[in-house]
N, C-alpha and C positions, 0 to 999 in steps of 0.2 A: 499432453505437455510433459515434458522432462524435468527435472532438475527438483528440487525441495520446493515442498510447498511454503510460500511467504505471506501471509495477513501483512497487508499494508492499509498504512494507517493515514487519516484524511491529510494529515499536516505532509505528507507525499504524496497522495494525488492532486492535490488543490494546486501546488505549483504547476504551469502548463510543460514547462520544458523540461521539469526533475520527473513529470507523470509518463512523459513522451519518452524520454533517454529509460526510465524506468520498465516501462512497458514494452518498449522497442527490445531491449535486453529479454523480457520473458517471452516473446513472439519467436524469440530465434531458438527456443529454449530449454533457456538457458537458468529458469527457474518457473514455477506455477504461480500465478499472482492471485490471492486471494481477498478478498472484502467483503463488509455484510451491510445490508440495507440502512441504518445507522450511521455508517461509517460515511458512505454516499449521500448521507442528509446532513452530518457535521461540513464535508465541502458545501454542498451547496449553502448553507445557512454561512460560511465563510467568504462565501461570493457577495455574500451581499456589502459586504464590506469596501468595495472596490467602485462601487453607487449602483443606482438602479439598473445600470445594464449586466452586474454580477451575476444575479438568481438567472434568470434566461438564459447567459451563456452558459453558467456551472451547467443549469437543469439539457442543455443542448451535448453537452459536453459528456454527462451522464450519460444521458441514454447512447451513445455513441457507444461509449464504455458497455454496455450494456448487451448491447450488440454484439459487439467484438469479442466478450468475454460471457458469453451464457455462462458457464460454469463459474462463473468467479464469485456468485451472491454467495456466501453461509450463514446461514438462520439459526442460532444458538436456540438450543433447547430451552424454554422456559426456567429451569432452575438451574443451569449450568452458572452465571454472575454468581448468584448467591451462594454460590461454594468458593468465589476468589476473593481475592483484596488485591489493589494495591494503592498508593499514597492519596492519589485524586479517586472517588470512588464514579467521577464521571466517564473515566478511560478503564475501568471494567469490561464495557462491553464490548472492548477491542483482546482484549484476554480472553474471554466468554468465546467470540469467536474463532480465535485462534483455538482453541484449545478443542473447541467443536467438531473444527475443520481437521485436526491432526496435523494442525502446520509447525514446522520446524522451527519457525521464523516470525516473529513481530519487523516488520520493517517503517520505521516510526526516527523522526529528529527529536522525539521528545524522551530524553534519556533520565531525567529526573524521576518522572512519572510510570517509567516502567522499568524496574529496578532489574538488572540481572540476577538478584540472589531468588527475588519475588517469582521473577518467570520462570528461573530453573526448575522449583518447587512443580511446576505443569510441565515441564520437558520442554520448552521454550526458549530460544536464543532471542536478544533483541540485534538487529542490525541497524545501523543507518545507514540511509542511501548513500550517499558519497561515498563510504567506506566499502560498502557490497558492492559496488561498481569499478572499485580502485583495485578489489580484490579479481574480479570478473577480468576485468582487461590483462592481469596480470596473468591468466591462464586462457584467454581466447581475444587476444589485443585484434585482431582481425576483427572478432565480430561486433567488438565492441565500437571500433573504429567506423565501423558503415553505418551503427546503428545512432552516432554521435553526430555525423554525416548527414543523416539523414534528417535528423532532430535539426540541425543548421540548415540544414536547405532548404526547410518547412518552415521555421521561424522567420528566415532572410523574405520569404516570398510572402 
């Protein structure tokens, strides 16, 4: 896989169609998409929110992810948290594993909780999606366009 590696963060997978337009973008790629075991159990424990039929789909939806991205688990070293901060100490171990992974990139809507001045300190950029994607099209509007496409005509059916 090409491009900068990116920790994406559950509040971007859980949505199905920002995870599809998301991932469909690193398929072509056009970045590395990264996450850790953690991250994949905050979605699902978020699914459950949606009633009883949440957990089974998230957990279906997972392991698909799963599948499709062998390489995308990163398993933070035991002590690597306890070396960071930032404001909620429950979104650490999305830092933990970025930082693990050597990823460039935190990609997260939650910008309060992951400070830019906080991540630079680890060599870390925060993106949000809508933004990393408005930037993408602006430099491969083509591929962003099939893969937008393709997201609509999966959702439509």
């Amino acid at each position: 896989m090409a491009g900068p590696r990116i920790l994406i963060d559950a509040n971007v997978l859980y949505p199905t169609v920002m995870r599809e337009l998301v991932l469909g973008v690193a398929g072509q790629g056009l970045f590395t998409p990264l996450w850790s075991d953690r991250i994949l159990e905050e979605w699902r424990l978020a699914a459950a929110k949606i009633g009883p039929e949440g957990i089974p789909q998230a957990e279906a939806e997972i392991a698909l992810l799963r599948r499709d991205w062998p390489h995308a688990v990163i398993t933070p070293a035991p002590g690597t948290a306890r070396a960071l901060w930032l404001p909620d100490p429950d979104d650490v171990h999305v830092l933990a594993a970025a930082v693990e992974a050597r990823a460039q990139s935190i990609m997260t809507r939650n910008a309060r909780d992951f400070p830019t001045r906080l991540l630079a300190e680890s060599g870390i950029t925060r993106v949000d999606p809508d933004g990393y994607l408005r930037d993408l099209w602006r430099e491969a509007p083509d591929t962003l366009a099939a893969v937008a496409e393709s997201v609509r005509a999966e959702a439509e059916r």
